[in-house]
N, C-alpha and C positions, 0 to 999 in steps of 0.2 A: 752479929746482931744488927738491925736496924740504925742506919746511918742517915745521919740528917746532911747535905752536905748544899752551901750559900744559902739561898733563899727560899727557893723552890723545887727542890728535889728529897727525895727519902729514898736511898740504897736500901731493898727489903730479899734476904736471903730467903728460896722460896717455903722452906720448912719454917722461918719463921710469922706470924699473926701482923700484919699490917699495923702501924700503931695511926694512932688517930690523924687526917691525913695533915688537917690543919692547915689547909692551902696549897700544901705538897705534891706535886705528881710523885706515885710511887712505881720506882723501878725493880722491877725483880729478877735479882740476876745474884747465880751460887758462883762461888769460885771454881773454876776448871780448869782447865789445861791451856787456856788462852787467855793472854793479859789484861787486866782489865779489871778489877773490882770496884772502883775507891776509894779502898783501904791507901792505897800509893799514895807521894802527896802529888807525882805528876797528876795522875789519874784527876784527882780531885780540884785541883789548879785547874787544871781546863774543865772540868765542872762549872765551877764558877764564872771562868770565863764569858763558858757556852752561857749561860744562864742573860746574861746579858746582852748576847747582840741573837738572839735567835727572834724575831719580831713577827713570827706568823707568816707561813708558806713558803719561808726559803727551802731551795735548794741544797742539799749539802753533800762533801765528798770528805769522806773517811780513811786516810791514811795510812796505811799499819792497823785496822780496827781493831783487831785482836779480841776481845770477846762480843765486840759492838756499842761496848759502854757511851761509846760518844757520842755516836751516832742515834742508836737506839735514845738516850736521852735529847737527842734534840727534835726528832720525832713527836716524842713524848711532850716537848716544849712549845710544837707548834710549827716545827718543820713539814713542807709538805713531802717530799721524798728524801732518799740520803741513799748514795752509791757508797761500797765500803769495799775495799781493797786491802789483801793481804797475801803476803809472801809464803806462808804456812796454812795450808788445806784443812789443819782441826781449827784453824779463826771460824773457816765460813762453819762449819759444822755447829761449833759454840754459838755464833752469831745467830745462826737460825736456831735451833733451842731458845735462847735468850728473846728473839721477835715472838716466838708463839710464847713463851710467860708470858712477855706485857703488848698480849694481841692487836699487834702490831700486822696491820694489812699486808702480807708480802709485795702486793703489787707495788706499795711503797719504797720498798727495798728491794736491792740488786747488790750482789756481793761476788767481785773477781776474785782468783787466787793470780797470782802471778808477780813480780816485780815492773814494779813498775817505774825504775830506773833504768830498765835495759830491755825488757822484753815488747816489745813494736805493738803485737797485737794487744795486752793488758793496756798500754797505753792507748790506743786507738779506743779501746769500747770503754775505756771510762772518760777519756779529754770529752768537757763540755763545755760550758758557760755556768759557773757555778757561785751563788750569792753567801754562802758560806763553807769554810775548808777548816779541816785539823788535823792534825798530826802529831800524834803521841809517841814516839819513836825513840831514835837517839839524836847526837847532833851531826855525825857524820851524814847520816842520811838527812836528815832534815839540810844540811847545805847542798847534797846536791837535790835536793827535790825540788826546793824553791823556784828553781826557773820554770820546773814544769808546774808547779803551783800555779802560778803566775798566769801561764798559759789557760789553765783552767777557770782562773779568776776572773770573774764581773768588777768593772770598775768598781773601788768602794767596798768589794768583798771584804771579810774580815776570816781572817788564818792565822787561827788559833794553833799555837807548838808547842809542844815541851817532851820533857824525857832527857833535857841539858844539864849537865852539872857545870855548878856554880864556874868552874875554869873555862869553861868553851860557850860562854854566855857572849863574849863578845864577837866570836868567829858566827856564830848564830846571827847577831844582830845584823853584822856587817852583810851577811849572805842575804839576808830578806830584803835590806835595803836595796845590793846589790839586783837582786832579779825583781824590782821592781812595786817593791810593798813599803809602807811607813810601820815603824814600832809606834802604839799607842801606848800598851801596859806590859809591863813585865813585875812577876810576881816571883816572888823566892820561898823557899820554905827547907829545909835542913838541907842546904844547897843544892836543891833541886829549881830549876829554871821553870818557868811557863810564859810564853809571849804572846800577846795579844797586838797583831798587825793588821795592814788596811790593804788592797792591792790596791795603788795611784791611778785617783782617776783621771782617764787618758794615757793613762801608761802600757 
């Protein structure tokens, strides 16, 4: 069913009728074989997040995108492009399905497969300079990605995480600090983690 999720967004399954938009951008994205609806409260956490620091033409880099949900809604919010990486080849597949539902320019989007914790070249053609970041992941990976976040990060960027249970909330905090970001927000919901961080500027 049609999901409302913060302020500005409407999650709209594509067999179902759009409901009235109401100020809404609506997203239209089915459940598939790649993660990402959200129904999650990760998912959704960084919804909200995004929802608030997306301010019109940033840049954005997509972490794990898994069906696109992040990215694709920050698009939608006002992002001018978004690179989206992922580890499993049916992401990008789902991902493009999901950009042509909500006719989404492809020239806006670029989508790696590859890890991007180890493999050189995935690294090389996505590291940018990038005004906003997110990672919906786990938190083992979310600690070691950080530093390459970081590297990717514009002073002042904001790198949105989650995908952390409530235990490994602080090994989380500690690592973003560590490779060079500040915690702004962190949000909890049935001990599910979401952090909203800054990359320091100057750092």
């Amino acid at each position: 069913k049609p999901m409302a999720i913060g302020r500005h967004l409407m999650i709209v399954p594509s067999w179902e009728t759009p409901p009235a938009a109401n100020g809404r951008k609506t997203l239209v994205l089915d459940p598939g074989m790649a993660f990402g609806t959200g129904a999650h409260q990760t998912t959704r956490m960084c919804l909200e997040l995004l929802e608030g620091v997306v301010h019109g033409g940033n840049e954005m880099i997509d972490f794990g995108c898994g069906s696109g949900i992040l990215s694709i809604a920050g698009l939608l919010l006002g992002a001018s492009s978004a690179v989206a990486v992922d580890i499993d080849p049916v992401a990008r597949d789902i991902a493009e399905e999901n950009l042509q539902r909500n006719d989404i320019d492809p020239a806006r989007y670029r989508i790696y497969v590859g890890d991007v914790l180890t493999d050189g070249s995935v690294q090389n053609a996505v590291l940018g300079s990038y005004d906003l970041l997110v990672a919906n992941i786990v938190a083992d990976v979310i600690i070691r990605l950080a530093p390459f976040a970081r590297r990717c990060a514009r002073s002042g960027a904001p790198f949105i995480v989650s995908g952390i249970i409530g235990e490994r909330r602080d090994e989380v905090l500690a690592a973003l600090k560590g490779a060079g970001f500040t915690v702004e927000c962190v949000l909890e919901s049935d001990d599910w983690i979401a952090v909203l961080s800054r990359a320091c500027v100057g750092g």
